[in-house]
KENU-630089 format. One record per residue (C-alpha): residue number from 0; x, y, z; residue in one letter. Coordinates in Angstrom, 1 decimal. Layout:
<vovexs>
<vovex NUM <X Y Z> A>
...
</vovexs>
This chain:
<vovexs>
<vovex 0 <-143.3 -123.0 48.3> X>
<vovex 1 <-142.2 -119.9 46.4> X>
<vovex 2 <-140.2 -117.1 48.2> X>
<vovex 3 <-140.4 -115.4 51.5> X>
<vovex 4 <-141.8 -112.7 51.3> X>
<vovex 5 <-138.8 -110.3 52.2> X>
<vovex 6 <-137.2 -112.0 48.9> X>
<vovex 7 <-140.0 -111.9 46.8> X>
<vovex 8 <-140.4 -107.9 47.7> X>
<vovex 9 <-136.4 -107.5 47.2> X>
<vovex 10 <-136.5 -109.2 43.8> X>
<vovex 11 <-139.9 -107.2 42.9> X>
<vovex 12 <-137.4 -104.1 43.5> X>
<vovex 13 <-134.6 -105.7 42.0> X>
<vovex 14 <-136.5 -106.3 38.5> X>
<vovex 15 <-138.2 -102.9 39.0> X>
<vovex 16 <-135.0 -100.8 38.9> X>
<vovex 17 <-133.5 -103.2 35.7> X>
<vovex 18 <-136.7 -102.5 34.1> X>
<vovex 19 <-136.7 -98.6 34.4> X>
<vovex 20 <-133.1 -98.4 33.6> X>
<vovex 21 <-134.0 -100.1 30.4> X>
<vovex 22 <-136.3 -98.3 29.8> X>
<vovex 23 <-134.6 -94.9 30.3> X>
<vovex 24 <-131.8 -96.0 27.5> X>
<vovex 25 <-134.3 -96.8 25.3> X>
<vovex 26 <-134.0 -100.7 25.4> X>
<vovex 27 <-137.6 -101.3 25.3> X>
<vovex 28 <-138.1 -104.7 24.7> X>
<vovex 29 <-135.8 -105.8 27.0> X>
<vovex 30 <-137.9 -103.3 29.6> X>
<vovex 31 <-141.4 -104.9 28.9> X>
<vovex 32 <-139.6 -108.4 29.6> X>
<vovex 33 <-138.2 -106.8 33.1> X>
<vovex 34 <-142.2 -105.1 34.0> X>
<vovex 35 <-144.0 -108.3 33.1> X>
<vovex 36 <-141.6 -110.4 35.3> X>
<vovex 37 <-141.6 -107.9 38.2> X>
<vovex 38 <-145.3 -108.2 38.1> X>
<vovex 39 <-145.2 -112.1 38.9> X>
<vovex 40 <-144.0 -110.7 42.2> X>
<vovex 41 <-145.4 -108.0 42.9> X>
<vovex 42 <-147.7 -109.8 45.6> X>
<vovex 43 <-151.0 -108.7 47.0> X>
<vovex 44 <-149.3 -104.9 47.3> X>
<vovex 45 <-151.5 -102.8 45.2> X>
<vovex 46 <-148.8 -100.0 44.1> X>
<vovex 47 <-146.1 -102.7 43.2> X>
<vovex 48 <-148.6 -104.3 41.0> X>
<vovex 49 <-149.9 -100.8 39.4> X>
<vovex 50 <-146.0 -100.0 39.0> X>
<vovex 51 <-144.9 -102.8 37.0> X>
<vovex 52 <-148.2 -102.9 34.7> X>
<vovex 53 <-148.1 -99.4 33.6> X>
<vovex 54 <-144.7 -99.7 33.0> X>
<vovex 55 <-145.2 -103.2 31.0> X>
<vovex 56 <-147.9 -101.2 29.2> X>
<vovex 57 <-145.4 -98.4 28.3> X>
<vovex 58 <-142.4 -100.3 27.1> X>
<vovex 59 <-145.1 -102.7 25.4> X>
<vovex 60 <-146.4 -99.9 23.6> X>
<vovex 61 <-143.6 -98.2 22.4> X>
<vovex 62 <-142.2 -101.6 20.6> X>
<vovex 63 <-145.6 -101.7 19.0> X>
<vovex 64 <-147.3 -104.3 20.7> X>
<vovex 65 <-150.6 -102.4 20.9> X>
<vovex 66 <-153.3 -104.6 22.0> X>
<vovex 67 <-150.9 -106.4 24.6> X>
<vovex 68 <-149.9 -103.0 26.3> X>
<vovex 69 <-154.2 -102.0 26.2> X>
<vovex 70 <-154.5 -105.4 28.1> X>
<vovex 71 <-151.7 -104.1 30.9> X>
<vovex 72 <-153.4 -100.4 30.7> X>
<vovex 73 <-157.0 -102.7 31.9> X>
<vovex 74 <-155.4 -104.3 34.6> X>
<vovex 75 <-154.5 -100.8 35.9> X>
<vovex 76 <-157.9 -99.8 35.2> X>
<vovex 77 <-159.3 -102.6 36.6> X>
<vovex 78 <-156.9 -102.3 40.3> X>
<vovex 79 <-157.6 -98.8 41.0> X>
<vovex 80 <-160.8 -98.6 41.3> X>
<vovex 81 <-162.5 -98.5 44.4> X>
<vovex 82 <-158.8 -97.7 45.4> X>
<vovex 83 <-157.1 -94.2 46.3> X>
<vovex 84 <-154.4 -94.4 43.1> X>
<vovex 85 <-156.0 -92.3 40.4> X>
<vovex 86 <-152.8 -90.9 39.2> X>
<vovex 87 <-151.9 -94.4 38.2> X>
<vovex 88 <-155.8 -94.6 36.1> X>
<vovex 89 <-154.8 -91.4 34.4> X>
<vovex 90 <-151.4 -92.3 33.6> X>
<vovex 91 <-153.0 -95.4 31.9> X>
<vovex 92 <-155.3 -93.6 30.2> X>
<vovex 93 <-153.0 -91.4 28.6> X>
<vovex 94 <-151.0 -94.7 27.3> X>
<vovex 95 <-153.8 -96.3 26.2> X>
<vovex 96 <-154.9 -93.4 23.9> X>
<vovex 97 <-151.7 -93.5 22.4> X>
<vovex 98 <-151.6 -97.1 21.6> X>
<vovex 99 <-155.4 -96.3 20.1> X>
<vovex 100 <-154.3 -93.4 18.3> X>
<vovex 101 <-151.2 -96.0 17.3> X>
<vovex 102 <-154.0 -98.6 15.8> X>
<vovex 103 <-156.1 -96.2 14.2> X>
<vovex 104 <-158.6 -95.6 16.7> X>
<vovex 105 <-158.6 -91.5 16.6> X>
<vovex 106 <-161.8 -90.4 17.9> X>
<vovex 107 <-161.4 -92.9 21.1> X>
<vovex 108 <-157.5 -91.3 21.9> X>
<vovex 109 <-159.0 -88.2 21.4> X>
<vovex 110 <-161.5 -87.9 23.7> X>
<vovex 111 <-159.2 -89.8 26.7> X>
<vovex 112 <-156.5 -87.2 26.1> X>
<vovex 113 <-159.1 -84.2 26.6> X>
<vovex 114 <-160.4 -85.9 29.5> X>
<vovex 115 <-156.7 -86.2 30.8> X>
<vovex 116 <-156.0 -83.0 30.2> X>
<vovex 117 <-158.9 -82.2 32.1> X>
<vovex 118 <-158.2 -83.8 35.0> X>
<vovex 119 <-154.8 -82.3 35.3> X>
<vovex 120 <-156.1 -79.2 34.5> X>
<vovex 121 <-158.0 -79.5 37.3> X>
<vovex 122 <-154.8 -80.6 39.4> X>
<vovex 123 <-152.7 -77.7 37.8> X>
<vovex 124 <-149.9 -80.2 37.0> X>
<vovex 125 <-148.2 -78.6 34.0> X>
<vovex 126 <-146.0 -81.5 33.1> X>
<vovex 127 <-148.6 -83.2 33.0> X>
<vovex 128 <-151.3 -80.3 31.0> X>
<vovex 129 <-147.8 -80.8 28.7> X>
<vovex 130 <-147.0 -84.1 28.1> X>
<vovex 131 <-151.0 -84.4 27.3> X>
<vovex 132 <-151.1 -81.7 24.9> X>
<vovex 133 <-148.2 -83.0 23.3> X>
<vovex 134 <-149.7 -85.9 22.8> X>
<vovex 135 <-153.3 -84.1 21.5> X>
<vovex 136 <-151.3 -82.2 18.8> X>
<vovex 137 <-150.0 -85.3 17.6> X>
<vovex 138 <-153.6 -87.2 16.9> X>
<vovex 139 <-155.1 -83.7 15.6> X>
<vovex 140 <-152.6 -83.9 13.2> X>
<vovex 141 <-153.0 -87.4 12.3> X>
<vovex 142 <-157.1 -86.4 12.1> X>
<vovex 143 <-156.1 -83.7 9.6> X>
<vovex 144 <-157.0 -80.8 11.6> X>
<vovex 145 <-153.1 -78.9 11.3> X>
<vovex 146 <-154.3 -75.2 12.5> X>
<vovex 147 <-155.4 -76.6 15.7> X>
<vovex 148 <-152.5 -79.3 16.1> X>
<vovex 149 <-150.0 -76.9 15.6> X>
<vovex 150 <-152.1 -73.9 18.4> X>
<vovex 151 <-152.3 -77.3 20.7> X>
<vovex 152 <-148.4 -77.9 20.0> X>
<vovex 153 <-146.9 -74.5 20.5> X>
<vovex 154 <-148.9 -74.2 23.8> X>
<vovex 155 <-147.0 -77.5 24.6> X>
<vovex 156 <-143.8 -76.2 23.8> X>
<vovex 157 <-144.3 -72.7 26.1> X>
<vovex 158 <-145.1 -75.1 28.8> X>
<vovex 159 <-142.3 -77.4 28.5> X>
<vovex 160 <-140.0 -74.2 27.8> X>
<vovex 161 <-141.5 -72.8 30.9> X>
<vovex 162 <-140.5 -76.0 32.8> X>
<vovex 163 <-137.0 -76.1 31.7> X>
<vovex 164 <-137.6 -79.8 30.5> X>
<vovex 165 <-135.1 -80.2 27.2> X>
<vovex 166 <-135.5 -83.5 26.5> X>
<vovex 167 <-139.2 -83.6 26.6> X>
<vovex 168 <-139.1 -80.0 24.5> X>
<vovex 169 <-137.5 -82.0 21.9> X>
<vovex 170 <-140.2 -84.7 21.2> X>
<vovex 171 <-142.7 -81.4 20.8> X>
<vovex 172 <-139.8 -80.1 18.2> X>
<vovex 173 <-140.1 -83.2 16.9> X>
<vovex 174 <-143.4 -83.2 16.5> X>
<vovex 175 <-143.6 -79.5 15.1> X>
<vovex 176 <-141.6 -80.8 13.1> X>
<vovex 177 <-143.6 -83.1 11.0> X>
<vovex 178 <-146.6 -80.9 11.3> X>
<vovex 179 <-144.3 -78.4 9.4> X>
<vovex 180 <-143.4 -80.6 7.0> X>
<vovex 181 <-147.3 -81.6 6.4> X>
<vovex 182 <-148.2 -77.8 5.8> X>
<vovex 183 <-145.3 -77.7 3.2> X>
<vovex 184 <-142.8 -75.5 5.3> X>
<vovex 185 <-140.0 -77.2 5.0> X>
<vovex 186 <-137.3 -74.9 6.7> X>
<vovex 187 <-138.8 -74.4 9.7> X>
<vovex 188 <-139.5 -78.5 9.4> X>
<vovex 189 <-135.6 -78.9 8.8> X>
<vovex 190 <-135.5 -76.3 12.4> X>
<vovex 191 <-137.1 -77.7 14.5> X>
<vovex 192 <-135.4 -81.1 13.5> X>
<vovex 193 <-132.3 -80.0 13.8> X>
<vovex 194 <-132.9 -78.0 17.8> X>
<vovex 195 <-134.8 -81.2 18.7> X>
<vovex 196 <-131.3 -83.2 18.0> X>
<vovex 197 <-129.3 -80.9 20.1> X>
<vovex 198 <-131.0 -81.1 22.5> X>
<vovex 199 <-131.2 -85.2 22.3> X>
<vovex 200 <-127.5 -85.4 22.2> X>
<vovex 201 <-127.0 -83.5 25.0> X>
<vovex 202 <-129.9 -86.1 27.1> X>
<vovex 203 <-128.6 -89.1 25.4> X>
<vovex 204 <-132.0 -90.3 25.1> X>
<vovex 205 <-131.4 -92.8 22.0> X>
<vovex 206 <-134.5 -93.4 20.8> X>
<vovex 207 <-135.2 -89.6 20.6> X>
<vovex 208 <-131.9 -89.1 18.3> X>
<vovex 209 <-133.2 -91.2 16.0> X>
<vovex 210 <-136.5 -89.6 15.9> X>
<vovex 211 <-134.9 -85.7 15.3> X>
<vovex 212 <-132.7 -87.8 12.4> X>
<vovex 213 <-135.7 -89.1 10.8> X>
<vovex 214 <-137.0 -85.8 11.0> X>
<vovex 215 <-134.3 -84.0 9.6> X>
<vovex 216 <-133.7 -86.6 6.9> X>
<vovex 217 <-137.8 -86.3 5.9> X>
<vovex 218 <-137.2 -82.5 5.8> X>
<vovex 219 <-134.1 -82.8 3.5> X>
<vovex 220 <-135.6 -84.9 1.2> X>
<vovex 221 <-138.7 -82.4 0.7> X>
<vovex 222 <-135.9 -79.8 0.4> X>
<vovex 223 <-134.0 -81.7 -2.3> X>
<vovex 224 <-131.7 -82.3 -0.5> X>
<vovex 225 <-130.8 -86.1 -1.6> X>
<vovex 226 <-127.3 -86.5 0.1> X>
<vovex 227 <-128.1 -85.3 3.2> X>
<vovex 228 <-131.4 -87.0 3.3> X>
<vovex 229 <-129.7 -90.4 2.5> X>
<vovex 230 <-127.1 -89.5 4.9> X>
<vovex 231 <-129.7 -88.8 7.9> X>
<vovex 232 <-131.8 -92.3 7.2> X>
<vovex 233 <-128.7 -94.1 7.1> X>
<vovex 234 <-128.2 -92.8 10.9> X>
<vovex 235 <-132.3 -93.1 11.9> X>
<vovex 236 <-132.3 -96.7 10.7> X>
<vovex 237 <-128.8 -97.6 12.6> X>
<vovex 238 <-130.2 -96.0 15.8> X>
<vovex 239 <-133.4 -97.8 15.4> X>
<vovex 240 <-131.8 -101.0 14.8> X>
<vovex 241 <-129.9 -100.5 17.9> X>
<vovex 242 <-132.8 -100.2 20.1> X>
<vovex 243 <-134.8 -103.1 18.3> X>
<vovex 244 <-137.3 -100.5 17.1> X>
<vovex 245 <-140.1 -101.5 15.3> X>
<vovex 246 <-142.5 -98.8 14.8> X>
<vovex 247 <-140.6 -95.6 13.9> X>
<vovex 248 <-138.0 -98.0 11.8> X>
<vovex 249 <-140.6 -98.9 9.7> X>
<vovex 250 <-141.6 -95.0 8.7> X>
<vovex 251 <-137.5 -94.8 8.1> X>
<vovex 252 <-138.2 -97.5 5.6> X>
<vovex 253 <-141.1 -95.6 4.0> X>
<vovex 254 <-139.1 -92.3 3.6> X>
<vovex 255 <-136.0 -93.7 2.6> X>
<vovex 256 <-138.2 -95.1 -0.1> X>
<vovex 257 <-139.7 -92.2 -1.0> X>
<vovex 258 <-136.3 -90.9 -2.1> X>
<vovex 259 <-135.5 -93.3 -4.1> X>
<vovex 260 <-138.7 -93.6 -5.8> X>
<vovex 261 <-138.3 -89.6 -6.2> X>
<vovex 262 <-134.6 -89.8 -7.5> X>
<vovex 263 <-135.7 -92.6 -10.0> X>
<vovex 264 <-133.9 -95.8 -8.0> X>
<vovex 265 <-137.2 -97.8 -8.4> X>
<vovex 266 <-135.9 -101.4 -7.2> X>
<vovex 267 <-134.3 -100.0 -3.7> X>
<vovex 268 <-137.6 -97.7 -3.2> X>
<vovex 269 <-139.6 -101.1 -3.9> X>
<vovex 270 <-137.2 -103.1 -1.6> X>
<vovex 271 <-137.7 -100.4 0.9> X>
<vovex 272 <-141.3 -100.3 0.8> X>
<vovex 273 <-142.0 -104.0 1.0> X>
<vovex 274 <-139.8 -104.3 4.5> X>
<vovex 275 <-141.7 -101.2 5.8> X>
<vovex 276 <-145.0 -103.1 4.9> X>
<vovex 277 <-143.5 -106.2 6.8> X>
<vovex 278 <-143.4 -103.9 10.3> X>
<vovex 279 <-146.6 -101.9 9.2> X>
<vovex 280 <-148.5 -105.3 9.0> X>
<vovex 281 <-146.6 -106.6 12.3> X>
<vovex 282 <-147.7 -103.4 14.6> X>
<vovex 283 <-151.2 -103.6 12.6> X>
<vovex 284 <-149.8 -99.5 11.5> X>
<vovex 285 <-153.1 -99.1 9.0> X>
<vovex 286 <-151.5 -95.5 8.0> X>
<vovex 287 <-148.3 -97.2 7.5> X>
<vovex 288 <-149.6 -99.3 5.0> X>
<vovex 289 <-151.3 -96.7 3.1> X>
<vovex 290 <-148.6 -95.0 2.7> X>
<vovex 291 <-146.8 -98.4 1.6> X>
<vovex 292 <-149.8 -99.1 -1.0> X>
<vovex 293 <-149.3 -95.5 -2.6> X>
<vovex 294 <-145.8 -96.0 -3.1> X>
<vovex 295 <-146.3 -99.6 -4.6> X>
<vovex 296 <-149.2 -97.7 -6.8> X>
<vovex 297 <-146.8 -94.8 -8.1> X>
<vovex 298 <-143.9 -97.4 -9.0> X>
<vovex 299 <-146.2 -99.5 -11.2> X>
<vovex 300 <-147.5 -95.7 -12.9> X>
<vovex 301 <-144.2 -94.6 -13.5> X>
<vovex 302 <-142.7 -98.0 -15.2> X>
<vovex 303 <-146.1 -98.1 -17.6> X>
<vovex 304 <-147.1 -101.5 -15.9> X>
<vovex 305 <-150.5 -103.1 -15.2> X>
<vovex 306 <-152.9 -100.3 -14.1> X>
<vovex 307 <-155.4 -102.8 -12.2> X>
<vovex 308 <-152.6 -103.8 -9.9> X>
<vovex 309 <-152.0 -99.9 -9.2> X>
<vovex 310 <-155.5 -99.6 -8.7> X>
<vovex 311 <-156.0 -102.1 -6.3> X>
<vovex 312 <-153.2 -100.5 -4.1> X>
<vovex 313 <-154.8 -96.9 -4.3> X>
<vovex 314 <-158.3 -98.6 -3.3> X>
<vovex 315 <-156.5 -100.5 -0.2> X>
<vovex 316 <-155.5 -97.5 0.6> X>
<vovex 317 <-158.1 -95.3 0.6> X>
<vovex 318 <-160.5 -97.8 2.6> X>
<vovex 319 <-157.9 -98.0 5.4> X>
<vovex 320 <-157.6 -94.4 5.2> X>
<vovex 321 <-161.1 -93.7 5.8> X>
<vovex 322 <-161.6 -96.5 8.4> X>
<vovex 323 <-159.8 -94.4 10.8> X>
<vovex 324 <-160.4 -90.9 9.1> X>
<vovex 325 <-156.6 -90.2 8.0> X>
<vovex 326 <-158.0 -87.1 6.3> X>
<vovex 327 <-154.7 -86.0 4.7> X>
<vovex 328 <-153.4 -89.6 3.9> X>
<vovex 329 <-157.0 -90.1 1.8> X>
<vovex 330 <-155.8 -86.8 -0.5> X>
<vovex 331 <-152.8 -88.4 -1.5> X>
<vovex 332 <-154.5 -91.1 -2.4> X>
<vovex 333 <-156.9 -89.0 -4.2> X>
<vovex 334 <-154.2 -87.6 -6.3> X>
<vovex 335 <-152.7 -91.0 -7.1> X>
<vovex 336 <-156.5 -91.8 -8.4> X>
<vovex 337 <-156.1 -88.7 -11.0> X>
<vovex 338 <-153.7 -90.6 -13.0> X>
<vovex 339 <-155.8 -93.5 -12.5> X>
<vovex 340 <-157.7 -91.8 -14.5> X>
<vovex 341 <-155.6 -90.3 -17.5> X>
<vovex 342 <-153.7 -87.7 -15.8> X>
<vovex 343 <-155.1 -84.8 -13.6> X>
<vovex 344 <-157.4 -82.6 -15.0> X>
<vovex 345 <-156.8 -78.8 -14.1> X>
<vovex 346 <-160.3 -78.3 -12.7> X>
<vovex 347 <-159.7 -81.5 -10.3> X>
<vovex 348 <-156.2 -80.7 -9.3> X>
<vovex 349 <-157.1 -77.1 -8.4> X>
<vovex 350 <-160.2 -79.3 -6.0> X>
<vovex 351 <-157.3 -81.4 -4.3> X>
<vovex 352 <-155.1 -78.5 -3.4> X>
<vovex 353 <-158.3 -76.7 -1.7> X>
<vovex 354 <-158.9 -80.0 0.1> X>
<vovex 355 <-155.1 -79.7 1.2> X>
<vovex 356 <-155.6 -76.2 2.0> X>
<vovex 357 <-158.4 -76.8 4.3> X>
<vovex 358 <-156.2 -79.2 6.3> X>
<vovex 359 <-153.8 -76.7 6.6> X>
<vovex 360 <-151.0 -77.3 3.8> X>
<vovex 361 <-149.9 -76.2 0.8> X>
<vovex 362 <-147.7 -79.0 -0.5> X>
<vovex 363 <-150.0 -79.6 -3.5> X>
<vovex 364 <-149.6 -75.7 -4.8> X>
<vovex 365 <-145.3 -76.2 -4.4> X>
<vovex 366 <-145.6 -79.1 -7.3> X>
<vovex 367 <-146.0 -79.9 -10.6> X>
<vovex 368 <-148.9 -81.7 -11.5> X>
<vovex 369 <-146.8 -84.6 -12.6> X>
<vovex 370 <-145.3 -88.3 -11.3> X>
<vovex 371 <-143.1 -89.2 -8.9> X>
<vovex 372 <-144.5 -87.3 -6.6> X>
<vovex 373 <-142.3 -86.5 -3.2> X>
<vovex 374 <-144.9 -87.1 -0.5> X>
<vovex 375 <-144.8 -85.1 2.4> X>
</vovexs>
């Protein structure tokens, strides 16, 4: 017979409100668990059903089950039209470009965040001109296109700023962050890092601590910094682990090997490496694993073993680079090829670091044309 319908509205609320409060402290997986049950009874009500979908597609997508939360983002897509609920469409839109941008698919989140940003824009919501912008900057980057990622985050920043929201000005820090690291400034990286922590701290927003300590320990490492870099993974990965992260652990992993590639520790970076390909290959994270291959590639250079198997990781890389047009991941692995080929030659070294330059970073001018390389 099923429930009455009084109970099966009560318990809709009941799982609604576990599901949200998961959510807000970061428990994620246990949150997309709560959404997908509360949708079962939701009923024939349209905004209970749109409630617990988007929120199944948000906790889905942040535990990097992609295609599943672009399923939950259809059924929203699919129940408001012809309805009155548009905020709900747009809401999903905006999550489903970031679980495109999250597989690869750049061009696609591009265009619905514009459109997004359009529409509110158009509504004068400024959390939500933010939140979209934020979100903009972030795939611009990715795209290689850091003058204009770093114009779209800064205007993010004034807005949230303006707003007096701290927590979300902290993911923009955040994301400043690693755009600063990119163009090869590492102390105002290792800044907005460190402001983007405060400011977590003082929310308690989990998930986002661990994101400013990745941060900080990525911009420590580029600083030569080893300690503190060590120090700062060591607090990322225990945070993540916590939370049963599976996406942003697995970029710990790659930076963590990084250093230890970089301070000569070659069977801990190669450990770290081949777990972070594990997650990259579970969240089907295509940048991820370029990054993974390049590393792999570097180790094999730098211990004088087979060149073939080196070059098969550079060329894995660079065709899943240029599926999704990761212009700045494809120069690394165009400096990898150099030694491919002998060593670099001064004429094609000076090329790369004009091919950087047009992204918008100098990283490649700060180094020596020589192995291991300490990859931004």
């Amino acid at each position: 017979m099923g429930a009455p319908q009084a109970g099966r509205r009560e318990l809709f609320s009941r799982l609604l409100r576990q599901a949200e409060r998961a959510h807000r402290q970061s428990r994620f997986e246990e949150a997309a668990r709560l959404y997908q049950q509360a949708a079962r009874y939701a009923g024939a009500d349209p905004v209970r059903r749109l409630q617990a979908y988007l929120g199944a597609g948000h906790a889905l997508r942040l535990v990097g089950r992609f295609r599943m939360a672009l399923r939950y983002y259809e059924r929203v897509r699919e129940l408001v039209l012809g309805s009155d609920q548009e905020g709900f469409l747009v809401d999903a839109s905006v999550g489903s470009a970031m679980a495109l941008r999250a597989l690869g698919e750049l061009e696609e989140a591009r265009r619905r965040f514009e459109s997004a940003l359009r529409h509110y824009q158009a509504q004068g919501d400024l959390e939500g001109q933010a939140y979209v912008l934020w979100s903009l900057g972030g795939t611009l980057r990715l795209i290689g296109d850091f003058e204009a990622a770093l114009r779209i985050l800064q205007k993010a920043l004034r807005l949230y700023e303006h707003l007096r929201e701290p927590e979300a000005e902290a993911y923009v820090r955040c994301a400043l962050g690693g755009l600063s690291r990119m163009r090869g400034q590492y102390e105002a990286s290792l800044a907005y890092y460190e402001e983007a922590e405060r400011l977590m701290r003082r929310s308690r927003d989990v998930f986002g601590q661990a994101y400013a300590a990745c941060g900080i320990a990525n911009a420590h490492r580029m600083l030569g910094n080893w300690s503190e870099a060590s120090r700062f993974f060591d607090r990322a990965q225990s945070l993540y682990r916590r939370i049963g992260d599976r996406v942003s652990y697995a970029y710990t992993l790659w930076g963590e090997g990084t250093l230890q590639k970089v301070r000569g520790e070659h069977a801990q970076a190669r450990d770290r490496f081949r777990q972070a390909a594990v997650l990259f290959r579970a969240t089907e994270d295509d940048r991820g694993l370029a990054y993974v291959y390049l590393g792999l590639a570097e180790l094999i250079l730098l211990e004088g073993r087979s060149v073939n198997q080196a070059r098969r990781y550079v060329q894995a890389a660079m065709r899943r680079t240029e599926r999704h047009g990761y212009r700045f991941e494809r120069l690394h692995a165009d400096v990898l090829a150099l030694w491919l080929e002998g060593g670099p030659h001064p004429e094609a070294w000076q090329a790369l670091c004009a091919a950087y330059r047009a992204c918008g970073s100098r990283w490649m001018e700060q180094i020596r044309p020589e192995l291991p390389l300490n990859i931004p």
